[in-house]
N, C-alpha and C positions, 0 to 999 in steps of 0.2 A: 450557619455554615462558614467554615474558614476558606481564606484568600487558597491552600493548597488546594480544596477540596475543589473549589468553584474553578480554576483554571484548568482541569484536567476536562470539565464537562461543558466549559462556555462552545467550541465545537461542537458537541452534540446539540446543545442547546443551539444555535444557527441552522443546524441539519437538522432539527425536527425530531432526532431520536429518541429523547427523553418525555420518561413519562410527566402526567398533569404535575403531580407531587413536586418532582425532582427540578421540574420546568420551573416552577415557583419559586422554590426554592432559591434558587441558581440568579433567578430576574431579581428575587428579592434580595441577593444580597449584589448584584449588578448596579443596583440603584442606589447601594449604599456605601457602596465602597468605588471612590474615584479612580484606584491603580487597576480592578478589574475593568472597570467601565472601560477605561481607555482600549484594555487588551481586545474587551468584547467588541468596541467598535472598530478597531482595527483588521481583527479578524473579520468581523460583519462586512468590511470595504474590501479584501482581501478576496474573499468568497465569491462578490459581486462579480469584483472584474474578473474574475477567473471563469466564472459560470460564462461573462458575457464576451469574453476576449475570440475576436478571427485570429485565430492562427495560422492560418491557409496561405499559403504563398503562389501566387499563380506567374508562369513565365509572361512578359510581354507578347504583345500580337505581333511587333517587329522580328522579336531573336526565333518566334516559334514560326515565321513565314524563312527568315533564312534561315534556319536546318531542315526546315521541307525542301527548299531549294536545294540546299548543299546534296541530301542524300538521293536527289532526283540527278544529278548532273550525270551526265554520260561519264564512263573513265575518260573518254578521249578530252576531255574537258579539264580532268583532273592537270593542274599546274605542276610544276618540278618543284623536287625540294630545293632548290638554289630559287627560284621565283617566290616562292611561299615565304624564305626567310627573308627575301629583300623588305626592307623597313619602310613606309612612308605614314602619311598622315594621318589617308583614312585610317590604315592599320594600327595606327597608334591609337586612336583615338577607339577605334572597334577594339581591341586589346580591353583599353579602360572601362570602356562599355561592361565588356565580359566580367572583367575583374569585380566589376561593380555587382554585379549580378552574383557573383562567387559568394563575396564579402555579404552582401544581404543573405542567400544559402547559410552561412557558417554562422552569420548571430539569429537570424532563427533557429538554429537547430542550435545554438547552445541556450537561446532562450526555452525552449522545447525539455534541456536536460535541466535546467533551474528549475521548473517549473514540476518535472517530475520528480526531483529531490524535495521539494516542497511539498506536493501531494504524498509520497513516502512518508515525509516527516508528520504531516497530516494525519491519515489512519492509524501510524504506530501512536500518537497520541487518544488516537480514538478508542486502537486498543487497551492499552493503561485503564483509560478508562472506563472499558466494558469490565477491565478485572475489577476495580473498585468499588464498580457498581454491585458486581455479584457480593463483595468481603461485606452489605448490606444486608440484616436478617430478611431472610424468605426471597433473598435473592442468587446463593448460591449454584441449586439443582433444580431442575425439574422432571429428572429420574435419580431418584438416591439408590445408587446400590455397588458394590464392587466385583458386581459379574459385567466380564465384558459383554458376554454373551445376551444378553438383559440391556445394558447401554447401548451398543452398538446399534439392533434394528429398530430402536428407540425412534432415532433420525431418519429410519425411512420417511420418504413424504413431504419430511420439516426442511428436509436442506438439500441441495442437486450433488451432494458428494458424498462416498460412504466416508465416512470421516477413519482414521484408525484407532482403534479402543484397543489398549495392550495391558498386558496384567503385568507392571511392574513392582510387586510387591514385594518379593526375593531381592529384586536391588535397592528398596527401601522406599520406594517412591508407592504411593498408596493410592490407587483406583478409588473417589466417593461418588462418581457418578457424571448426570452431561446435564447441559441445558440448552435450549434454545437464545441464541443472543442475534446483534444486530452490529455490523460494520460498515462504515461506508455505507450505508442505507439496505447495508444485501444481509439476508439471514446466513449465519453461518453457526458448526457445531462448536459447542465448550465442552470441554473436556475436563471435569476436576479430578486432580491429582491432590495429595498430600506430604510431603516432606516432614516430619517431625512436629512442629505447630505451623508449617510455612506451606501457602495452600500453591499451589498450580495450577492457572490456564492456560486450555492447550484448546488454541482457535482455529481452525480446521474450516477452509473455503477453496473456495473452486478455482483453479491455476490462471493468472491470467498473461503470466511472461511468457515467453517462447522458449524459454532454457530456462533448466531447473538452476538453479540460485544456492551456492554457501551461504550456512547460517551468518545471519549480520544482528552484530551485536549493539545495542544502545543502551543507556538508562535513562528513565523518564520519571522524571519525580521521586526519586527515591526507589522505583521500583527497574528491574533489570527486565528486559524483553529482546529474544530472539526469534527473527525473521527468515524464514527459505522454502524455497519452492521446491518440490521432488514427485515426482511420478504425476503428473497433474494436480495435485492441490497445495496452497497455499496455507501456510501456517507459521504460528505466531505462537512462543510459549512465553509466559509474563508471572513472575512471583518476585517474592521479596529476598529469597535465599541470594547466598552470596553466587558471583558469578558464575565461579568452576563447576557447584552442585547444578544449577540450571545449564549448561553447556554440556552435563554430562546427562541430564536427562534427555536435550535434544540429540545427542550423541543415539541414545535408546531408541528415541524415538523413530527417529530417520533409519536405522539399520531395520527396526519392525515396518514401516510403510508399505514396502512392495510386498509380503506375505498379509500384513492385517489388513491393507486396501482389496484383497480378493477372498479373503477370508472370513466365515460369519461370526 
């Protein structure tokens, strides 16, 4: 196994995903090679603290007894604005209080957004990898065929989303069939497409942002992968063709969703 091969799956290999074979495989060249070891135990420490990290930020029993107060106060209680801005100590120092309390808010919550560009960064390497795994013989399909009609109720049962199967063969992009795969721990559908020799996965899972998402572009190892959410599902297309034919297939894609997500 090479250093390329084995960095795409040392995540899966932590997650559990991979089979006994590939499992092996992947330890056995971890043990051999010191630049992956390091990657692997890094991620391995990475993983940890992530699983085990409080994130929770809970207000004090002082500031959460004064704003009971404050919003119990009768109006006739309420102070003037000329009173309110007069400056003294306590107020200065209650000000600092607050400010302090803000300043904690604003770095967890931009710890909260590192931390979800990281898990991003995460899956889309997972996916890379689910593609590469399939470019393995007798790993591609697990329905071969170029009817959509035929792939499509395939995934009844297999996955919680109708995934969308379109016939783009008239725009050159060639239907060979789906398979059942695995992301982030959750099964989701593959979609195989064909381009000329250049294959296409099209991963199709169940929406988990609040708003639908433009596609977001990366490359990962050599290989290009587009990211977006639309009509409730999540999806991910990943091939080796040059960028603009992949942007134009999600281009297809996304404009069929809303008709091939209710359609058999």
């Amino acid at each position: 196994m090479k250093c390329d091969e084995s960095k795409v799956m040392l995540h899966a290999l932590i997650d559990g995903e991979l089979d006994s074979g590939h499992a092996r495989d992947v330890e056995a060249h971890v043990a051999s090679c010191a630049g992956c070891g390091e990657k692997f135990a890094a991620f391995r420490t990475m993983h940890d603290v992530m699983s085990t990290a409080s994130l929770k930020e809970t207000a004090a029993a002082h500031l959460r007894n004064r704003i009971e107060a404050l919003m119990a106060t009768p109006a006739s209680r309420v102070v003037s604005i000329h009173q309110f801005m007069q400056p003294t100590r306590r107020s200065f120092f209650g000000g600092f209080a607050m400010g302090s309390v803000l300043s904690a808010a604003v770095a967890a919550s931009l710890a909260l957004t590192v931390i979800r560009k990281d898990q991003e960064q995460t899956i889309a390497e997972e996916v890379v990898s689910a593609h590469i795994r399939s470019l393995q013989a007798g790993h591609l399909m697990d329905v071969e065929t170029s009817d959509r009609h035929t792939v499509k109720p395939w995934f009844n049962g297999r996955v919680d989303v109708a995934p969308p199967v379109v016939d783009l063969t008239a725009e050159s992009f060639t239907l060979l069939g789906g398979r059942l795969d695995y992301i982030d721990g959750e099964p989701v559908a593959a979609i195989v497409y064909q381009r000329r020799k250049h294959l296409i996965n099209l991963f199709v899972a169940q929406q988990l942002a609040e708003k639908n998402l433009r596609p977001n572009a990366k490359s990962i190892q050599g290989y290009n992968c587009r990211h977006w959410t639309q009509d409730g599902l999540d999806l991910w297309a990943v091939s080796d063709i040059v960028g603009d034919e992949l942007d134009e297939f999600v281009q297809k894609i996304a404009s069929a969703v809303p008709r091939s997500s209710s359609a058999s």
